[in-house]
C-alpha positions as CSV (number, residue, x, y, z in Angstrom):
1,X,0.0,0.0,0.0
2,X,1.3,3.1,-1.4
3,X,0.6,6.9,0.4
4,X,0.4,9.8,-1.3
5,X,2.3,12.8,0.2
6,X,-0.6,14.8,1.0
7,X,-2.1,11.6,3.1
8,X,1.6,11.5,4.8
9,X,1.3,15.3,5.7
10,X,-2.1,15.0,7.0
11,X,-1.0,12.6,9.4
12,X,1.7,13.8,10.4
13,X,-0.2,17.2,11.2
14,X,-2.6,14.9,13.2
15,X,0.3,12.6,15.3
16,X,1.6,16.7,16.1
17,X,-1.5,17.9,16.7
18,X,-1.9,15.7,19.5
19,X,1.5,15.7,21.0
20,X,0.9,19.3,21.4
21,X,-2.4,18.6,23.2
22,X,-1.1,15.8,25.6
23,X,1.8,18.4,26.3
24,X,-0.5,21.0,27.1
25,X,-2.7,19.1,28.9
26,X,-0.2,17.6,31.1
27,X,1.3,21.3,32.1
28,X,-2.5,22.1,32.9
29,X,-3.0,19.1,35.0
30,X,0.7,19.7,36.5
31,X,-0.2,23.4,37.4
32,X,-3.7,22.5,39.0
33,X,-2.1,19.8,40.6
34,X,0.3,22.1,42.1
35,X,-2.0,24.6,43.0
36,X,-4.2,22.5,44.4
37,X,-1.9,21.2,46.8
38,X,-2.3,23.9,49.2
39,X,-6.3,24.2,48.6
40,X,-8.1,23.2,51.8
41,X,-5.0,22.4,54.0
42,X,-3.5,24.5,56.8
43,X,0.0,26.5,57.1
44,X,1.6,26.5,60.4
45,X,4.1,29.6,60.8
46,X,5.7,28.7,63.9
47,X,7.2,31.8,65.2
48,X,10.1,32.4,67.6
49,X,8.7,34.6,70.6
50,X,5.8,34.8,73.0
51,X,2.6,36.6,71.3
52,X,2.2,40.1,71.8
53,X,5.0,42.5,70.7
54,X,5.7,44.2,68.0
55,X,6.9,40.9,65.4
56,X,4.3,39.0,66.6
57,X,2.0,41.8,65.1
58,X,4.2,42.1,62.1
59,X,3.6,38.3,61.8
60,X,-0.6,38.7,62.0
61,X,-0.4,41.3,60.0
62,X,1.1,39.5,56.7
63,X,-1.5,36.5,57.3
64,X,-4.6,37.2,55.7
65,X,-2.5,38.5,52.8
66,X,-0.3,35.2,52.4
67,X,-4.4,33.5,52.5
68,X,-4.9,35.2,49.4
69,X,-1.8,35.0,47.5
70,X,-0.5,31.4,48.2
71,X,-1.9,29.3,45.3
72,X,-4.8,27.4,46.9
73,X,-5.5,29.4,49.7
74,X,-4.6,27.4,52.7
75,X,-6.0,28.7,56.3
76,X,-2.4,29.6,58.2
77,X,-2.3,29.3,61.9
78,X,0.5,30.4,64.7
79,X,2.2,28.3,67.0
80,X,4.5,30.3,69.2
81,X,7.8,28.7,70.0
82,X,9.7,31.4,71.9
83,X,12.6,30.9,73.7
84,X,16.7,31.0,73.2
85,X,16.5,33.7,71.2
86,X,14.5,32.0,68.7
87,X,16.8,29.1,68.4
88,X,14.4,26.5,70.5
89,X,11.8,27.1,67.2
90,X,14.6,27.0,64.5
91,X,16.2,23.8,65.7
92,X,12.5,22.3,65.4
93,X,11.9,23.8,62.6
94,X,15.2,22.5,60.9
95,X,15.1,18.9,62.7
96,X,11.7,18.4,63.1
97,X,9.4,20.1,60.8
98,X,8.5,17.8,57.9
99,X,9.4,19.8,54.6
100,X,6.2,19.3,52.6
101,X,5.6,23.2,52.8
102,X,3.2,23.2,55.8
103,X,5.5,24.4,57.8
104,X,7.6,27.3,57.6
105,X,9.0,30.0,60.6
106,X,8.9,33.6,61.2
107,X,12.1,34.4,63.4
108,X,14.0,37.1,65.4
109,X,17.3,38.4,63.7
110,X,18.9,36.7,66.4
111,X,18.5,33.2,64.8
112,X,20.9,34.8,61.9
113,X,23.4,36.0,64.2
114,X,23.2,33.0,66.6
115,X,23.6,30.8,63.5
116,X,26.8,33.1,62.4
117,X,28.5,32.8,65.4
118,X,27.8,29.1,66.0
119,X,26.6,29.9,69.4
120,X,26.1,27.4,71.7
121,X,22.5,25.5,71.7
122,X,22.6,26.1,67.7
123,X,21.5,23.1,65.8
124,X,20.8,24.6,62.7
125,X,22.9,24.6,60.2
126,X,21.8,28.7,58.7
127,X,23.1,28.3,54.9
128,X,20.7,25.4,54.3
129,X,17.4,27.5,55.2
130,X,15.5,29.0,52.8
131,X,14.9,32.6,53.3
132,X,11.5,33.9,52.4
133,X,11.3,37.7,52.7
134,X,11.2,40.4,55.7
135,X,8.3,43.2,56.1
136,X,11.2,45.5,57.1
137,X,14.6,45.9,56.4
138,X,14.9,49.5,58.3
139,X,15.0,49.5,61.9
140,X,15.6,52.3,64.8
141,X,16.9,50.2,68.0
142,X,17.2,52.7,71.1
143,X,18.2,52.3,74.6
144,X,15.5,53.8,77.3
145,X,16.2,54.4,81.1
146,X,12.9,55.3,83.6
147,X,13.1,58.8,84.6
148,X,12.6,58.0,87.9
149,X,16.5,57.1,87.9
150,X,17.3,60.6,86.7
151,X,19.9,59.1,84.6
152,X,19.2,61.6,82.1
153,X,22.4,62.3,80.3
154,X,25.0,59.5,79.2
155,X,27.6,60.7,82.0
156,X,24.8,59.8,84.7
157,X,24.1,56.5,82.8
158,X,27.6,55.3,83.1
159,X,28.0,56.9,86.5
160,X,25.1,54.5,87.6
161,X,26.3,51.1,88.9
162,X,23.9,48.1,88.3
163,X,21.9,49.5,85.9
164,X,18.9,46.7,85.8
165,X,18.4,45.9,81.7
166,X,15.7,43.6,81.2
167,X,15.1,41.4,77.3
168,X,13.1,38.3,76.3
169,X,15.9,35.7,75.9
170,X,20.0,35.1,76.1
171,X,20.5,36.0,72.2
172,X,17.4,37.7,71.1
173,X,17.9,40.6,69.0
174,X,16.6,43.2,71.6
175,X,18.4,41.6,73.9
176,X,21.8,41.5,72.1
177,X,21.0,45.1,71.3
178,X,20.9,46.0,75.1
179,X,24.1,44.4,75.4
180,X,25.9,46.5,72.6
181,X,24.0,49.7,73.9
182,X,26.0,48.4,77.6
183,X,28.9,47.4,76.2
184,X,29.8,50.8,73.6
185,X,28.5,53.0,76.2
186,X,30.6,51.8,78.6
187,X,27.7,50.8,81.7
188,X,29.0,50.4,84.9
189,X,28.1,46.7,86.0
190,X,25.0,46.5,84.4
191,X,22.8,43.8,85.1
192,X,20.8,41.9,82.0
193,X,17.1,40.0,83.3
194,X,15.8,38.0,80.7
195,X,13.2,35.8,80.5
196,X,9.7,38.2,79.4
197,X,7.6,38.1,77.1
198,X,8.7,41.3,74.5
199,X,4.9,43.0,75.9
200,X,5.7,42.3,79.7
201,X,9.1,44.2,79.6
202,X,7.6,47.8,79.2
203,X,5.3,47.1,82.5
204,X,8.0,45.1,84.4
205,X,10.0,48.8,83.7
206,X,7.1,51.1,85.0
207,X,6.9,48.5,87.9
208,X,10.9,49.0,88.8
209,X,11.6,46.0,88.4
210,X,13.9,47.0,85.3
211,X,16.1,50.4,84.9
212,X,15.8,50.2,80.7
213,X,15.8,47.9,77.9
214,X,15.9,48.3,74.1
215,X,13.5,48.3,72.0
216,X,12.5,49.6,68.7
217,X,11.4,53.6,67.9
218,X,8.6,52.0,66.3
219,X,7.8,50.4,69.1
220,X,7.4,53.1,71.4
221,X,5.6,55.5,69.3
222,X,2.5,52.1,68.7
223,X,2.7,50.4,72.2
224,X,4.0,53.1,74.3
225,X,2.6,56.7,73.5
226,X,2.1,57.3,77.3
227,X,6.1,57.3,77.9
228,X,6.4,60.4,75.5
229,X,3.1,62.8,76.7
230,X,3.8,61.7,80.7
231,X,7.8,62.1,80.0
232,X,8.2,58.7,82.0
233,X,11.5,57.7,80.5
234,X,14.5,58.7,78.8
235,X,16.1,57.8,75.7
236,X,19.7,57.4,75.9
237,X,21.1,56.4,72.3
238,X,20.0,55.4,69.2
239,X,20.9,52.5,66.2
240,X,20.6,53.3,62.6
241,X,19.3,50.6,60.3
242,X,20.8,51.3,57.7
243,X,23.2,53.5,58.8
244,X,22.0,57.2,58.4
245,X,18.0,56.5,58.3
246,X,16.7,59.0,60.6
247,X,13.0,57.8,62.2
248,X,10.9,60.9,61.4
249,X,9.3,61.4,65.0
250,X,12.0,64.5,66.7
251,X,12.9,63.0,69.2
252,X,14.8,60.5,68.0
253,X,16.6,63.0,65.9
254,X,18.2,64.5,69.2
255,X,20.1,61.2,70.0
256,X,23.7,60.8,69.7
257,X,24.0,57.7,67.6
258,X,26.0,54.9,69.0
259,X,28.8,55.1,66.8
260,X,29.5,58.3,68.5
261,X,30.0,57.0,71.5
262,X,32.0,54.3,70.3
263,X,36.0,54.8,71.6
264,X,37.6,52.7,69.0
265,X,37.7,51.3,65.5
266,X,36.7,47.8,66.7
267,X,33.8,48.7,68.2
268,X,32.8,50.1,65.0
269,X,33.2,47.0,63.5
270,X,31.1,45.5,66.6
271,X,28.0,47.9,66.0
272,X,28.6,47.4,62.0
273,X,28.2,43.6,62.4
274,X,24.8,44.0,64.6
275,X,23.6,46.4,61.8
276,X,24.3,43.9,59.0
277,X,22.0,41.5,61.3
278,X,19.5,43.7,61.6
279,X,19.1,44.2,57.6
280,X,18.3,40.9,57.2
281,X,14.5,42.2,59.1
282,X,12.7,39.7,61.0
283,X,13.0,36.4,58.7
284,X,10.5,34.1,57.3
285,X,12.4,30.9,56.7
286,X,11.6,27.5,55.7
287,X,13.1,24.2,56.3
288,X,15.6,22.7,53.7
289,X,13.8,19.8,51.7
290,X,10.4,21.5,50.5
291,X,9.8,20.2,47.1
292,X,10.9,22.9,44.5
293,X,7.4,23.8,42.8
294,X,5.5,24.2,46.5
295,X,8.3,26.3,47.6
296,X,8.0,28.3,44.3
297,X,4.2,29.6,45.2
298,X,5.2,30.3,49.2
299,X,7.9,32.4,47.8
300,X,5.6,33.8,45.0
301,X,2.5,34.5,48.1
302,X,5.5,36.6,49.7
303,X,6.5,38.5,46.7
304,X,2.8,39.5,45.8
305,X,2.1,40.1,49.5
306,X,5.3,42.9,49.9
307,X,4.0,44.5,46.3
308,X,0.9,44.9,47.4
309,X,-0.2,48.5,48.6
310,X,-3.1,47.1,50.9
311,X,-0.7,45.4,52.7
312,X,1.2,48.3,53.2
313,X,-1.1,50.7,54.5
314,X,-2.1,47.6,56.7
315,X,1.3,47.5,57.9
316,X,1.6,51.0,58.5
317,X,-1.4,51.0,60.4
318,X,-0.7,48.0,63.0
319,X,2.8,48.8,63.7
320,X,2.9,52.3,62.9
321,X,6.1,51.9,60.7
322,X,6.5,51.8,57.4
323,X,7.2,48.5,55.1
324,X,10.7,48.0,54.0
325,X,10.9,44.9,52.7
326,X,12.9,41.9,51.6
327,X,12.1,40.2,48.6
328,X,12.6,36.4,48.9
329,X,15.6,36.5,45.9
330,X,17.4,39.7,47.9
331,X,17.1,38.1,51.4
332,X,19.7,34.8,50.9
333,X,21.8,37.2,49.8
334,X,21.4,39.6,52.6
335,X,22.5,36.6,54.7
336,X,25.9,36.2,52.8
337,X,27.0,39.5,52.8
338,X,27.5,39.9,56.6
339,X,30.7,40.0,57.3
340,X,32.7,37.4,59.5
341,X,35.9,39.4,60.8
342,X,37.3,36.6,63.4
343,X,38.4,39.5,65.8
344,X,34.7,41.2,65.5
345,X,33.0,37.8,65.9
346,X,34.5,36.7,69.2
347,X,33.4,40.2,70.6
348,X,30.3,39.5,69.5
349,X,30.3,36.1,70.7
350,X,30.1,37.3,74.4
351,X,28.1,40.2,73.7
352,X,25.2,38.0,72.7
353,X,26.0,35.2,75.7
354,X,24.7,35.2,78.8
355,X,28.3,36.1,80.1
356,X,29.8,39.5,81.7
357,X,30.3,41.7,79.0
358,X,33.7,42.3,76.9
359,X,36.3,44.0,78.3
360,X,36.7,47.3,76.7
């Protein structure tokens, strides 16, 4: 049996034909398949810090946008983890959280620095998390005093012996800022409490049972506007986030900046170091091991959540700061750049312990 060459072309226009539709009917049925993975199931963020404060609220306020944008639109709950500086809820969430995208963590900075410095109680290993983004990348941390104390110039602060300097955990990022704030200023035998939840240390401080703490301009403008119109405290230095970014409220334009108060090049390098941990924000992570195309529409819900002005305002609104932040392919990279000086890192290794302080 013989074929012309029309009959041959025809056929081989029909054996194409349907290639084409198997081809495109697999990447449909892919897509929906991968879309659908997330419709009707639940996302845990687990986060690492009592509920309350300010990243806690950062946290909520992200959720319902993540709902919309994650392909399927899975409900997403919060399990609160606190504790070690966040390290107690990134060792579970590197040894114990099953990678199947159901699980991913919102962290303090601390977990990068902790990680960096190989602190001790670290079981992560920090290069093999995934980073997923930050709502902000600019950040104001400033040391407070109550005015009871009359400590109100930076000779009376170091003057002061025992100076009581409450935080949540050894290694949390407020905490390690309290530290640096002790350590560049030069406190006389201060004394670091730990072991509040980031809303309880503000009352514990009215109460006397804490001198000062850091915390976050940001932070005191939202959950503190009482310390500003009864002049109950007083602020004592301040920590640029990126270097130079000047909060827009005046009074924190008065405060000498801690690299002024710094004696010596190596401390320098000391505050530089907590500044590059800073920038990384407060991190969403996820464990190592997600499969790449689940991974691909997390990352995505972040991407479209930051862009999104709603969100934004939203943002604004609850934390009364503005977003800065991260985008998922920027935030790895963040990571890397810190720098790892060997000199600067074992200053900072017993600035961030539960140790006495450097000597200067």
């Amino acid at each position: 049996m013989t074929f012309s060459p029309l009959t041959l072309r025809t056929a081989n226009i029909l054996v194409l034909s349907a290639a084409v539709m198997f081809f495109l009917c697999n990447v449909s049925s892919t897509a929906y398949a991968q879309e659908s993975f997330f419709e009707g199931k639940t996302l845990t963020i687990i986060e690492g810090r009592a509920p309350g404060g300010t990243g806690d609220i950062r946290v909520r306020t992200l959720v319902p946008f993540l709902e919309k944008y994650i392909p399927g639109n899975p409900k997403i709950i919060l399990e609160y983890m606190p504790g070690g500086g966040s390290r107690i809820a990134a060792n579970h969430l590197f040894s114990s959280a099953r990678p199947d995208g159901l699980t991913i963590g919102n962290m303090s900075s601390g977990v990068v620095s902790l990680g960096i410095l190989k602190a001790t109680g670290v079981l992560y290993d920090l290069d093999k998390f995934v980073f997923l983004g930050s709502p902000f990348s600019v950040h104001q941390a400033v040391l407070v005093t109550r005015k009871a104390l009359g400590l109100d110039s930076i000779e009376k602060l170091r003057a002061a012996k025992g100076v009581r300097i409450g935080g949540q955990s050894v290694g949390f990022s407020t905490y390690n800022e309290g530290r640096l704030f002790a350590y560049i200023i030069g406190l006389n035998d201060p004394v670091f409490i730990t072991g509040y939840a980031g809303a309880e240390i503000d009352p514990a401080m009215m109460r006397g049972e804490l001198d000062g703490r850091a915390t976050s301009g940001d932070t005191v403008l939202r959950r503190n506007p009482e310390w500003l119109k009864g002049d109950l405290i007083d602020f004592q230095s301040i920590l640029e986030v990126p270097k130079g970014t000047k909060h827009d409220h005046p009074i924190f334009a008065k405060l000498p900046t801690l690299e002024s108060l710094a004696k010596t090049d190596l401390h320098r390098k000391v505050i530089g170091m907590q500044r590059a941990f800073r920038l990384v924000g407060q991190p969403f992570i996820a464990p190592p091991g997600i499969p790449a195309d689940r991974l691909a529409m997390i990352q995505e819900g972040f991407r479209k959540t930051f862009q999104d002005p709603e969100f934004k305002k939203a943002y604004e609104k609850f934390t009364a700061s503005d977003a800065t932040p991260i985008m998922p392919e920027d935030h790895a990279q963040a990571v890397k750049d810190i720098p790892r000086d060997p000199e600067v890192v074992e200053i900072f290794e017993k600035l961030v312990g539960g140790g006495p302080l450097p000597p200067r």
